[in-house]
N, C-alpha and C positions, 0 to 999 in steps of 0.2 A: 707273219712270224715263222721263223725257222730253225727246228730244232737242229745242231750241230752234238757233234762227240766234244766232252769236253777231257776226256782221256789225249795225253799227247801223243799215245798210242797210234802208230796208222791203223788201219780200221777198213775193212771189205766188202764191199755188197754183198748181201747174203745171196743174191740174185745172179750176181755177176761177179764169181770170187776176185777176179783178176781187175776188178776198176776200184781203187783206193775212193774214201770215200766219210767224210761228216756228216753225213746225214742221217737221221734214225727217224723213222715211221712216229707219231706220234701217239701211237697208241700201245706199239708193243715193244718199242724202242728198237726192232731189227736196224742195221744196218742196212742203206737203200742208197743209188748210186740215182743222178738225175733220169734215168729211163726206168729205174722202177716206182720212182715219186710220181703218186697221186693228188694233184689239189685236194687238200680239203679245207670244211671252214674255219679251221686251228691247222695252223703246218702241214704234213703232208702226211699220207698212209701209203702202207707198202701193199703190191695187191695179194696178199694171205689178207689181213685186215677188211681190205675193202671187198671180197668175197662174199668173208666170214659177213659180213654186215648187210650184204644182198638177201645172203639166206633167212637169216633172221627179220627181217624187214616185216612189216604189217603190208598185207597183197591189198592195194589200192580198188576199192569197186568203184565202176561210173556211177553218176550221181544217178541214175533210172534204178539200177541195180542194187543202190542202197537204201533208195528212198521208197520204191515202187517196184518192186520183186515182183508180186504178181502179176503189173500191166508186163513187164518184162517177159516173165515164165507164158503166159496167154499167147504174148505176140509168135514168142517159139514154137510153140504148138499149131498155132495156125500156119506157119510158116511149113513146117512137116507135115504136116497134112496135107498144102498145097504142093507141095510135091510130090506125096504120093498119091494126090489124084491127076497130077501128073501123067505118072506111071498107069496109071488105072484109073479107066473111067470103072470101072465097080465099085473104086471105094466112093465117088460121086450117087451113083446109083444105088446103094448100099444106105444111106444116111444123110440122103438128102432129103427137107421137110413136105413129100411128094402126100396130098389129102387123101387120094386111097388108101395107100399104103397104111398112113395114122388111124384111119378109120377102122382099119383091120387088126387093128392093136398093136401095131410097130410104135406106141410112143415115143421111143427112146429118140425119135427122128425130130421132136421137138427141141432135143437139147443137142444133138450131133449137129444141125445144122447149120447150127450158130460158128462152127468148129471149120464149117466147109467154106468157099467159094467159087468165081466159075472159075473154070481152068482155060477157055475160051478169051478171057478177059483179065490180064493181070490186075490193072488197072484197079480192078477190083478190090482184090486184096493189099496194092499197095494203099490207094485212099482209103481205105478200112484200119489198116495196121498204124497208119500215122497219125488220125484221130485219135486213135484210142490211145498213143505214143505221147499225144500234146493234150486230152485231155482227162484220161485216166490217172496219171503222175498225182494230179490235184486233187482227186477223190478217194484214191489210195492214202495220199499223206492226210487229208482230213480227217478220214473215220478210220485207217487202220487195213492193213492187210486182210485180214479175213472179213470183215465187214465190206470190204469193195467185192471181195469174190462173190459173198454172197448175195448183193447185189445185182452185181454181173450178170450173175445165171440164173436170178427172176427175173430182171429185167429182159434177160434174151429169150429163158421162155413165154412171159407174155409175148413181148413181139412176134415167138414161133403162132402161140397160140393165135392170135389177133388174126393172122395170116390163116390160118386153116379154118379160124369159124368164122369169117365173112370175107372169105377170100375165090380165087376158083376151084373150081373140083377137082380137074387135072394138073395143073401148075407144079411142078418142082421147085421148090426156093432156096437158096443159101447165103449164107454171108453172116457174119461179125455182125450187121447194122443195126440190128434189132440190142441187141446186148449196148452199141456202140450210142446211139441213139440215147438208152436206157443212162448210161455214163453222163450225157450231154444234160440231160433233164432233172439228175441228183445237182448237177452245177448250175443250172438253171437257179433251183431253188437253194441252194448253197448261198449264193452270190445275192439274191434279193431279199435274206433273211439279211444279210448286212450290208445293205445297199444307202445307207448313212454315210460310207467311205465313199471319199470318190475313186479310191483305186476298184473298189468290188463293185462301184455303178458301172464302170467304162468296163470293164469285164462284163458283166450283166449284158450290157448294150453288146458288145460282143458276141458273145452264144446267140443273141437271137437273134444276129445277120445271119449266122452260122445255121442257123434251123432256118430261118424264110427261105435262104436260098436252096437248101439242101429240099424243101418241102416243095420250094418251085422245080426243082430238076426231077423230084421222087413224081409229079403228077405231072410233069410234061415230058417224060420221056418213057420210052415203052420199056417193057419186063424189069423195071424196076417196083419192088415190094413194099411201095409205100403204105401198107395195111401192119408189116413187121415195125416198120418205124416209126409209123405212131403209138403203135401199142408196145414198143419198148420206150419212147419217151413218157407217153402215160404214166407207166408205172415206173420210171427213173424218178420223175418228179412226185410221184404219190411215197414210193420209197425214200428219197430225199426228206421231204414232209418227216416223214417217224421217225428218220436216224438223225437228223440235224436237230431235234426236238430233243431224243434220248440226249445228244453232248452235253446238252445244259441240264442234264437233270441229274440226279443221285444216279453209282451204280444198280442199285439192284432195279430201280424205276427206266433207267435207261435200257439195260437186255430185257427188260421185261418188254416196254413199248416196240422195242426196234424187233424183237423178236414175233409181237402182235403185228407188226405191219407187214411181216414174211409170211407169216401165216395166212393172212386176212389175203393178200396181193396171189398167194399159190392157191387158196380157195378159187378163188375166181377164175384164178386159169382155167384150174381143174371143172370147175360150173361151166364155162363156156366150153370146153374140149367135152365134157359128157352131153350137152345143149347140142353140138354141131352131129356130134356120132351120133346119135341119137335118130337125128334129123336127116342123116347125111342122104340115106335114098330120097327121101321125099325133095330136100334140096338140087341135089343134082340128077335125077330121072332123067 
């Protein structure tokens, strides 16, 4: 369709006074000569219109960004952090999950570490960041933004913890995998609560190629922290267990139970992290 002047009037590009011209914008009726005509999908717009309609427009987020903010915002974060340990081995030194150090009351090195990885090793944090990219997205949209964070970072402090009270003395550890792991283990039990579907059985059977193999590489290959990775799957899937149980149940039964298995899963830490300190001379002498 083609809006023309229906005036027998000649008539001028408001664009280009000097090209005579029938055409009018469909929206604001300027007059528009063929180089200021934009296709659109009714006749054509003049570009003031078609500007005007950029600006106002609804700004388009990726589907990660709308669906899963937080696997999104996390990945960012490790992402700058690995460059400023980059720039600096201190900030590695500084907050990575090293047993003396914890022992000496540097706690905070249980939840920094998850934050870190080696700078020695991209590799590292690339297979770290893509995990969590392919399978955080699905744990995020099941339970909810703030229910995956705070999953996240029990699940990554167990995995810290695991590592320090039955792990070695002097070791420094870092990496996402313990948190990542913790991800892998809510989908674990995610997927076999409805594993009736054969679409959530073949996903099922999925994760746990996914964990054999990662468990065969975590205990055949050296200075990998296969004590972080059990003990963030652990409690991915013990956390899974309470929060996939709260979905089905009333609100206030559901924060109450999801809320008991955060509580019950950080006890524990904090039992094994006072159990190791405690110990820790007698242990490593």
């Amino acid at each position: 369709m083609i809006n023309t002047a229906l005036s027998s009037e000649e008539t001028y590009c408001y664009g280009h006074p000097k090209i005579p011209t029938r055409l009018r914008c469909s929206r604001c009726e300027r007059p528009i000569c063929g180089r200021c005509a934009i296709p659109a999908s009714v006749g054509q717009h003049c570009p003031e219109c078609v500007a005007e309609a950029r600006k106002t427009a609804p700004k388009v987020r990726s589907a990660a960004r709308a669906n899963a903010p937080a696997v999104v915002a996390i990945i960012v974060v490790n992402v700058v952090i690995f460059i400023a340990q980059l720039g600096s081995a201190g900030v590695t030194n500084r907050f990575a999950a090293f047993a003396p150090a914890i022992q000496n009351g540097e706690y905070y090195r249980l939840i920094t570490a998850m934050f870190l990885h080696s700078p020695s090793f991209i590799l590292h944090i690339l297979f770290n960041m893509y995990i969590l990219y392919a399978y955080g997205q699905n744990v995020e949209q099941a339970f909810g933004t703030l229910r995956f964070i705070v999953m996240y970072l029990v699940a990554g402090f167990m995995g810290s913890v695991a590592s320090y009270a039955f792990g070695s003395c002097n070791a420094a550890s870092v990496g996402a995998s313990g948190a990542i792991f913790g991800v892998v283990g809510i989908l674990v039990i995610y997927a076999y609560n409805r594993r009736t579907s054969a679409i959530m059985s073949q996903y099922l059977r999925g994760i746990m190629i996914f964990i054999g193999i990662n468990m065969v590489i975590s205990f055949g290959l050296p200075n990998i922290d296969y004590l972080a990775h059990i003990g963030g799957l652990l409690a991915g899937m013990a956390l899974g267990l309470g929060f996939d149980r709260g979905l089905v149940s009333g609100r206030a039964r559901s924060v109450a139970l999801q809320a008991a298995f955060v509580v019950a899963m950080v006890g524990v830490g904090v039992a094994l992290l006072v159990w190791r300190t405690a110990n820790f001379a007698q242990l490593c002498g």
